[in-house]
Each structure stands twice: as C-alpha cells, then as structure tokens.
N, C-alpha and C positions, 0 to 999 in steps of 0.2 A: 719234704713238705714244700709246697710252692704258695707262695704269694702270691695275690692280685692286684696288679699294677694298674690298669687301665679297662674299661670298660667294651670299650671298639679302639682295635688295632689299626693304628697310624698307614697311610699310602706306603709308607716306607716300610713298613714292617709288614704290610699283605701282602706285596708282591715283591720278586725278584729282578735279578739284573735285567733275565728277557722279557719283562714284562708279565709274565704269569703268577698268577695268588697262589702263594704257601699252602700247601694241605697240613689238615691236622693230622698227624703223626700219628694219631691212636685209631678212631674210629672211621674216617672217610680219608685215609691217604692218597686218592684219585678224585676227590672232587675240591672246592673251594667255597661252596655253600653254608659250610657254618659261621663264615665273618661276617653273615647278617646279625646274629648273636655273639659272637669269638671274644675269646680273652686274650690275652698277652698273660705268659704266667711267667712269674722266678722260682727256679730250683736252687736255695742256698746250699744245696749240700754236692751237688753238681758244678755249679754257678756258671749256669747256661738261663735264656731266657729262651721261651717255648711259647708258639701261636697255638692254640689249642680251642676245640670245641667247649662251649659253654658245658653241656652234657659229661664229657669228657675228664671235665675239673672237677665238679662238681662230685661225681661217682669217685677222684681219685684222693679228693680231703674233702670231706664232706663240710666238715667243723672249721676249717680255714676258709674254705670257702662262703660259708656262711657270715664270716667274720669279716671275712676280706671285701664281700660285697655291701657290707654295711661303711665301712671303713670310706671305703669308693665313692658311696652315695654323699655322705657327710663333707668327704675331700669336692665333691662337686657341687655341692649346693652351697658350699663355702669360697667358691670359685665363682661361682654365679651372680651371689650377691656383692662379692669385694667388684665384680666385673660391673653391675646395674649400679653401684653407688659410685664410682670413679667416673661412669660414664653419667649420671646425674647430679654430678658436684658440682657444674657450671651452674646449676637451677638450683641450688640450696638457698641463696638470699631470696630469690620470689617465690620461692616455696611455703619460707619462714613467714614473710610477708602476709602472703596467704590467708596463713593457718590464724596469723595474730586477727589480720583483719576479721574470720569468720570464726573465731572463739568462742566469741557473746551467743552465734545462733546455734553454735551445736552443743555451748553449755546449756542455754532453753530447752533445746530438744530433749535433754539426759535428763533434763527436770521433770519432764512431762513423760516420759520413758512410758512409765504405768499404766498413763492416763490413754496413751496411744494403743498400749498392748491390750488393751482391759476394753474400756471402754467403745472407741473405736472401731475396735474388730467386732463386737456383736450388729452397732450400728452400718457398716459401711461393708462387714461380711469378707473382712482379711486382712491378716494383719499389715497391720501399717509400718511398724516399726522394720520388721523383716524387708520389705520391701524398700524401706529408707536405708540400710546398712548392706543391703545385696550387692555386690558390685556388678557395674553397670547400666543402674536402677536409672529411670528416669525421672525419678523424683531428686536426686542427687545434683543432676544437671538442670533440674527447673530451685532449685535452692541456691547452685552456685551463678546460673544464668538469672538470677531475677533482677541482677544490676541490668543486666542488658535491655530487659524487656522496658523497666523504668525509661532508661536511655532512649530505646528505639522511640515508645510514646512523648517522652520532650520533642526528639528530631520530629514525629510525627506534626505534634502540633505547629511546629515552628515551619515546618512543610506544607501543609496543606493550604490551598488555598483558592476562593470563588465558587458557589456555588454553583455553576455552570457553564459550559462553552460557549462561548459568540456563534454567530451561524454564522458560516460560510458565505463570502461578498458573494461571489458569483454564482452558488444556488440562490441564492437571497434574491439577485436580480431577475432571474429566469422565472422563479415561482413566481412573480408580481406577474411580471410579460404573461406567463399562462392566466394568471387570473383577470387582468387586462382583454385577453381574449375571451373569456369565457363569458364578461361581462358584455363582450361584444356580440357573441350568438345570439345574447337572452333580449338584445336589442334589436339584431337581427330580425332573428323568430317574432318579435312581436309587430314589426312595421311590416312583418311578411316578404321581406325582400327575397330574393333570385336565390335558389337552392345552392348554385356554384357557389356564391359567395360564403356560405355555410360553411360547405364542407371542406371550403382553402383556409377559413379560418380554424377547422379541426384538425387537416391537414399540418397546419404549422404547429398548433399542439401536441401531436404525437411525434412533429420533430425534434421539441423542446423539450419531452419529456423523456425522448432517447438522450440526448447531450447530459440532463439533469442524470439521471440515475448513475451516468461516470463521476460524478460528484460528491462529496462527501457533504451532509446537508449542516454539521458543524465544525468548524477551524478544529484538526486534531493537534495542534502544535499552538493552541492560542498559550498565548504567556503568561495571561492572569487565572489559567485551573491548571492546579497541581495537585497531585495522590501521592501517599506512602502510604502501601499496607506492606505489615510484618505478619510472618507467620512462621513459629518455632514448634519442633515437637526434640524434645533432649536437645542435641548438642547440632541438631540440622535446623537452620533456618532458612528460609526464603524471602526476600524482599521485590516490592512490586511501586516500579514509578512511572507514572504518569507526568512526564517531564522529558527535557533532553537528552543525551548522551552522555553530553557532560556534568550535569547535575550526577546523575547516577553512578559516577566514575566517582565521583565527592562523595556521595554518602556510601558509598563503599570503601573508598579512603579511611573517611570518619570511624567508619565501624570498626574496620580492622583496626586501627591506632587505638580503639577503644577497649578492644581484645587484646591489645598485646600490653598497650601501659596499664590498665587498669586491671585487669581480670587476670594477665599474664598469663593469655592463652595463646596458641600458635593456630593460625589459620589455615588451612589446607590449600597449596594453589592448585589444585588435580582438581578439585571440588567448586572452589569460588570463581567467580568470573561475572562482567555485566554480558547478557544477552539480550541480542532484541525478541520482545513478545514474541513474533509472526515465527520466529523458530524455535522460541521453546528452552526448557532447561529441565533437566528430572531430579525431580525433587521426591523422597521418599518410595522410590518406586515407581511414580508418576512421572509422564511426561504434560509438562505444563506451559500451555503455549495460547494462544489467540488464533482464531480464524473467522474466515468470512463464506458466508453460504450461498452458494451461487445458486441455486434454485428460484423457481416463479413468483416466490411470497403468497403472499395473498391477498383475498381483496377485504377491505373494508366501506363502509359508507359514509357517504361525505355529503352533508345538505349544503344547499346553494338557496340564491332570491326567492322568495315566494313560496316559502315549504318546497320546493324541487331537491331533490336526491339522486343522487347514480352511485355505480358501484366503480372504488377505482382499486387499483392492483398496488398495493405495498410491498415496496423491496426489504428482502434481510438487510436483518444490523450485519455493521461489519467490525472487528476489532472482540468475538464473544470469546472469553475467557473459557477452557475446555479441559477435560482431566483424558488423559489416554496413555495406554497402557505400552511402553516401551519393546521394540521388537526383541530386543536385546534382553531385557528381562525375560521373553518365552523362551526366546533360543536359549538362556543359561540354563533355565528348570526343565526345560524337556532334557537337555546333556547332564542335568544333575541326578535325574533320577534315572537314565538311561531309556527313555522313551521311545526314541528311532530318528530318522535324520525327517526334518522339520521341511528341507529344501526339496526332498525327492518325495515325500509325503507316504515313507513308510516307517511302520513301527517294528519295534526289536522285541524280544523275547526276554525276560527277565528271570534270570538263572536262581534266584534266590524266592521265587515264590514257587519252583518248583517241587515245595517238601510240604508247602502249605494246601488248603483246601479251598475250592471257589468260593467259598464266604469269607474266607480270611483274604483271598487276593482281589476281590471284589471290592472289599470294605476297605482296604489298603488303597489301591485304584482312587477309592473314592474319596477317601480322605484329601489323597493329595492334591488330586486336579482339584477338589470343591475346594478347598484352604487356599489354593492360589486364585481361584475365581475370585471367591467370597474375599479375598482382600482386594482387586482390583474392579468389585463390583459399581464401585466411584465413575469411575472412568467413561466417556460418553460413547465408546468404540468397544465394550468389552465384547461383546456379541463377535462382531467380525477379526477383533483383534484374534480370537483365540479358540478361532473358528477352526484353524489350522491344527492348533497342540489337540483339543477336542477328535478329532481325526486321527493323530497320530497315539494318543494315547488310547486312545476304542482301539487299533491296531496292535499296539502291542500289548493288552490286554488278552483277546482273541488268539494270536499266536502262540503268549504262554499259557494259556488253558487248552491248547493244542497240543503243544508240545507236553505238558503233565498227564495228560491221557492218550497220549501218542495218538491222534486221529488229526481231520484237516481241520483247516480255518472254517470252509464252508458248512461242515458240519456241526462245527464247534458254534457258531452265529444260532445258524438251526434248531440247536438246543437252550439257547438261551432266551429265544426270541419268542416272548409271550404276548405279543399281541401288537402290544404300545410301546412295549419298552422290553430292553436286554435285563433279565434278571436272573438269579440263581437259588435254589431252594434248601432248606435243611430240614432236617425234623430234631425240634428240640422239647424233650419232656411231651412229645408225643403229639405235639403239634406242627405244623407246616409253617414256616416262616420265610418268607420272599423276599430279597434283599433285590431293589432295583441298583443298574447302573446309571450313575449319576450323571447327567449330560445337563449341558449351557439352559437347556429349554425349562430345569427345573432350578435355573438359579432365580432369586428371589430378592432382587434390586430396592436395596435400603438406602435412603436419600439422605442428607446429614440432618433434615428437618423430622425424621423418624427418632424416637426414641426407643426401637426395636434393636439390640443387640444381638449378629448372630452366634450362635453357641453349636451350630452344627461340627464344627471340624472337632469336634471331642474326640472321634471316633479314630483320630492321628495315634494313638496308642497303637492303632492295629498294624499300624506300619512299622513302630518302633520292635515292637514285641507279640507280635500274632503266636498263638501256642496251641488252637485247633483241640481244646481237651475234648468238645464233645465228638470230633470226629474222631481222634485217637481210643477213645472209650470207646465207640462201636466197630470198631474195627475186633475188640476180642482177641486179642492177641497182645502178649506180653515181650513189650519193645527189649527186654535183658536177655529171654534165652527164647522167645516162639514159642512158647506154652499157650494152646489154646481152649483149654479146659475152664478156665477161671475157677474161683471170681478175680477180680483182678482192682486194681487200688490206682489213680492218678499221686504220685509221690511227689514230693520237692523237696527238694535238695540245698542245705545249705550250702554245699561247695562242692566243686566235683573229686576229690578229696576222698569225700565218703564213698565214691566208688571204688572198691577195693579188690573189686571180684575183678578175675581174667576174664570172663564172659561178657562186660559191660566196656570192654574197650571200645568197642565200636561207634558206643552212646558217647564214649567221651572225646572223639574227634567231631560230635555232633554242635554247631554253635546257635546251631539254629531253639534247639531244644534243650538247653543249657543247663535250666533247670529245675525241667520238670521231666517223667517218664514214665509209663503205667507198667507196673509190675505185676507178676503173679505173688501169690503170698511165701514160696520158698524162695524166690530173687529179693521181698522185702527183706524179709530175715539176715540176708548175706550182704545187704546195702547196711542195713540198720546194728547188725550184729545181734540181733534180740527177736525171737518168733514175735510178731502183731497181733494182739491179744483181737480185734476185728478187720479183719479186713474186706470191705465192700466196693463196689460200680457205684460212683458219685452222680451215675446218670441213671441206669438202670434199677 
C-alpha cells in the first residue's frame, strides 16, 4: 500500500545528480511529463519512497489514494491558513479597531437584512443585499470610504477659494492700447483724414493682437482662486488642484495620514503620485489630462460706437480638461485576446473559434471589441484612439474564417461583404437572420448628461460559452458514432462522467463542447443507460 505524501514533488526529488527529471517507473519510464501532476508516494511494506504518475497511483490503490488526497488537501489548507494569520498578526490591533468602530453600521444593516432583500430588489430590480456581502463589491468600499468622502468635502471647503481669476497685467494693458486705437480710426474716418494714417493704425493692431494671443487673458497662478475636486469610484480616487505644487504635495500628505491613522488603510506608491495637468495620470482606465487647441477658433461679433459691428477671430481656451483612452490599455487587450501585433498592423488567426460557426465567431468578435469601445466611449479620442485595434481585429476575424473553411482572406471578405457592411447569415426556424460586424462607425456616444445606459455587451456570453446548437442540429449527424439517419436529440450532460461508452471518447477530449452533444437515439440510450421514451430535432 502506499501513502500520499506530497501533492507536487520537491526540485530535489524531480531531478537527479545530472540534472535530468526522474521517470515514473510504471507507465512513461522515458519521459518526465507527468510531474506536471506527480505524486511522491511511500511504500511501507518496502520502505522506499517512489515519484510516481498521478494516473499511475491512483489505478494501483484506488481507496488510499482517494483518502490520501483528501488528507493532503486538509494538510494544505491548514498550512495556508496558520501561513495568512502569522503573516497578518502584525494587523490584529487595527483590524479589531476597525471592526469595533464599524459594528453600529453593519449591526443596522442585519436589521434591515429583509427590508433590502424584499423590498428593494422589486423596487431598484437586484438584490441589494447580495451585492453588499459579494466580495469585492463596491458598495463595501463606498460604506468603509464614506469617512473619506466626509473628509475630502471639509478639505474641500476649507480649500476653495474666489470666485474668479484677476486678468492678466499685461493682456490687461495691450487690450486698452487696441481699443485706444480703435477709438482712434472711428475719429480718424470721421474728420476724413489720409487713408495711410488708417491703415498704420490697423497695421499696429494686428501687431498687438499677434503679441496678445501668446498671452494668457487671466493670471493662471493668481493666489486668491483655488479648486479641490474629488472623484472616487470604490477604492480608486482622483484628486484635481487648481493651486501650487506644493499645496498639492499637502493635501496628498493630509490624505494619505488620513488613510493610514484613521481608516488604517495602506496606500499604493505604484498608483499615487502628484502630476501636473498638461501630462496627465490614468485614472480608471482613462488617461486624464488638460490640453490646449491650437486651431483657428473662430469668429464671433463684437459691436463698437454707433451701432458698428465687425467680425473678429476667437482663440481656443487653453488648460480643457479631456478623458482619452490610454495606448497601453489597446496594446494590453489586443495581446489579451490574441488579436495580432498592433505595431505591424496585422492580425492573427484564433485557434479556438475554429470548432465554432460564423455567427458564433462573429457575435464573440463583437462582443469584445463593442465592450471595450462602449467602456471608453467617454473618451474625446476614441475614434482615432482605436482606429488601429479596429483594423487589427477586422484582420483577425477574416483570417480565422479563412482558415475554418480553408479558402483566402480575399475571398473570405468577398463573402461577407453585403453592401454597407461585413455580415454573416443563418437560417433560424426558417427564417434568414443577418448578424453585422460591429465597427467604431456604429458606436453610439453616450454623454454623462444622457440617462441612456448601454446594455449592448450582453452578447459577451458568446465568447465565454458559444455552443452553435442550431448549426450542430443541421448538420444531421450524430457527434457519438456518425449516424446519419436520425432523428437525432441536442443532449446535456451533467458531467462527463456519464459518458461511459468507448465510442464517445473523442467528445470527451472535447472542451469546447463540454456539455452539450446531439445524439442519435441508440447513443442516448448508452449515455443515459435507459431507451428515451421521445426523442426529437429541437430545431426541425
């Protein structure tokens, strides 16, 4: 009989003197691949210790081993926890702290339990409660952060300050001079004097009004206007001063002392830092920064003495607050879902939608890019920002529906290309159903003053679990043994388990189709163990 010691075999115990990994002795004596899974077993009746394949043990005491790996689990989750409370014993007094201080609001809360579960959820359409006890939740961190927000709003007040900026001395001075001059044509023009003299006096106001536009027309550093805005969503905030460098270096001070003595939270320094505006800091995904727009402006009209009007040219503001969407952010999600390289502007082929059907890889496609859109549809660059992944994901789209009917890219466009737009068709219950792909031009820019919430990314199921039953149903053919006679049945499976037949092996190397697979009615029979009193096409 052998015991189970260890779960994954020790460096010392996989390899040898020269450096090479132990074979299991039983089933693979020339290779080393089962110490991805291997045991370390004891023989007490030998009293040898043996590296051994998981498979291997398992076939040679079934019932020890069954025993043994429970035994293992228990030894390790009791290892794990004496390990997370030794390493958070330094935090037991502000822990206790804590818990005393916020007692009163989570005994409220368990008062009201009912009122939330019941009530609540018909009004507000989910439960509340669930969502207050989930971990992670951000309602948890708006309950234990609500000292902070109180806080930030005192600093606030005690911050802010003047209704508005002084204007700038030296624009100040130069507008008068132009108006000065202006008053001078209209006195000009009317004594009729010498044309020259006119046009030197215009002449010196298009010079003034070059020098003036390098000017800022209010003091951005005046010392009597000062800003704090906070803005928190869970446990990320962001802070915005309209003030010095050193001010700002304070109330980031303040804050963190206010995190650590009072709240006895720890600060991130990877995360926090003062930046200035003009470069920005990404906050939630967003890169949040100031800019100035060098463009023509434009004109507005400006009356003068005597009812007279002309039209003059307005420069942009400069210092506009702006939301845009981080390069760093594309680059990670085109490499997350394997898109193609972002720098050379091609797309890759996707191995795993190659079992699926163009509506399933279409709607998956779709899902994804539109979800990352539709969250950085804020952003005042998303168009050009994502102009690039747009491209690379159309690419790798096209190549794996190329490569799943083995034919080109070129032809593969070809067929998709219905007019307007790349689409793909099916016939469901006998009708024709068109599924476009999703491109930037049909995103649909919701403003924070919109009370429209989007709900399109629903369709992200299809990426987690796409299952193709109505193409596998017309296909007529029984995925267990190629019986093409019917009728045939879409089945599910509680476990793969219940496949017991030699002939369904192949389904059960399958992970794509896990668990579901259309049968004939003699393969239901030998899944189920019992003939199927009807068996029918859930489509036909």
């Amino acid at each position: 009989m052998a015991n189970l010691t260890s779960r994954h075999p020790t460096l010392a115990s996989a390899t040898g003197n020269d450096g090479r990994r132990a074979p299991c002795p039983c089933c693979k004596p020339n290779t080393p691949w089962y110490y991805k899974n291997g045991r370390i077993a004891w023989f007490p009746e030998e009293r040898v210790i043996r590296n051994m394949g998981a498979d291997c043990f398992k076939s040679i005491n079934p019932t020890g081993h069954a025993e043994a790996e429970r035994l293992f689990r228990e030894e390790e989750a009791q290892r794990r926890n004496e390990a997370y409370l030794l390493r958070c014993l330094p935090q037991v007094p502000e822990a206790l702290a804590a818990i005393d201080q916020n007692a009163p609001t989570i005994a409220d809360i368990d008062r009201v339990r009912f009122i939330l579960s019941d009530r609540m959820t018909r009004t507000i359409g989910f439960d509340l409660w669930e969502h207050l006890r989930s971990d992670g939740s951000p309602l948890l961190a708006n309950i234990y952060l609500h000292e902070l927000d109180q806080h930030m709003q005192m600093m606030k007040a005690d911050f802010d300050k003047g209704r508005e900026r002084r204007p700038f001395p030296r624009y100040v001075a130069l507008e008068r001079r132009v108006l000065s001059l202006r008053r001078k044509i209209e006195r000009l023009r009317a004594e009729g004097a010498d044309r020259a003299e006119i046009d030197a006096a215009f002449a010196e106001i298009k010079a003034i009004n070059k020098d003036r536009r390098k000017l800022p027309s209010v003091d951005p550093m005046d010392p009597n206007f000062k800003r704090l805005r906070y803005c928190r969503y869970a446990d990320d905030f962001l802070i915005g001063v309209i003030g010095s460098k050193r001010e700002a270096c304070e109330i980031m001070a303040c804050v963190e002392r206010f995190l650590t003595e009072t709240l006895k939270l720890a600060v991130s320094p990877e995360k926090s830092g003062v930046h200035a505006a003009s470069k920005g800091v990404t906050f939630l995904s967003y890169r949040v920064s100031t800019y100035t727009s060098y463009g023509a402006g434009r004109k507005s009209s400006r009356k003068g003495p005597a009812g007279r009007t002309w039209r003059v040219m307005r420069r942009p503001t400069t210092g506009n607050v702006s939301l845009r969407v981080p390069r760093k952010e594309v680059t990670k999600f085109c490499k997350q879902h394997n898109y193609g390289d972002l720098a050379k502007k091609t797309g890759s082929p996707r191995e795993q939608f190659l079992v699926t059907s163009d509506v399933a890889t279409v709607l998956a496609y779709n899902s994804e890019f539109r979800g990352f859109a539709n969250y950085h549809s804020f952003a005042d660059d998303i168009k050009s920002a994502l102009g690039l992944l747009e491209l690379v994901v159309f690419r790798s789209l096209v190549k794996t529906l190329a490569m799943r009917h083995r034919t080109t890219r070129a032809r593969t466009m070809v067929r998709l290309w219905k007019g307007t737009d790349y689409e793909v068709s099916s016939v469901v219950r006998g009708k024709l159903r068109s599924i476009k792909l999703w491109r930037l031009k049909h995103l649909t820019r919701a403003y924070w003053t919109s009370p429209t919430i989007d709900n399109v990314t629903a369709g992200a199921w299809w990426v987690k679990r796409p299952n193709d039953l109505i193409d596998r149903l017309n296909a007529r053919k029984c995925e267990a043994c190629g019986d093409a006679t019917g009728p045939f049945e879409m089945h599910h499976l509680r476990r793969l388990g219940d496949l017991r037949s030699g002939s369904l092996t192949v389904w059960k190397r399958s992970g794509w189709r896990r668990k579901t697979i259309v049968l004939c009615p003699s393969c239901r029979a030998v899944v189920s163990d019992r003939e199927h009193a009807r068996t029918e096409s859930r489509v036909h």
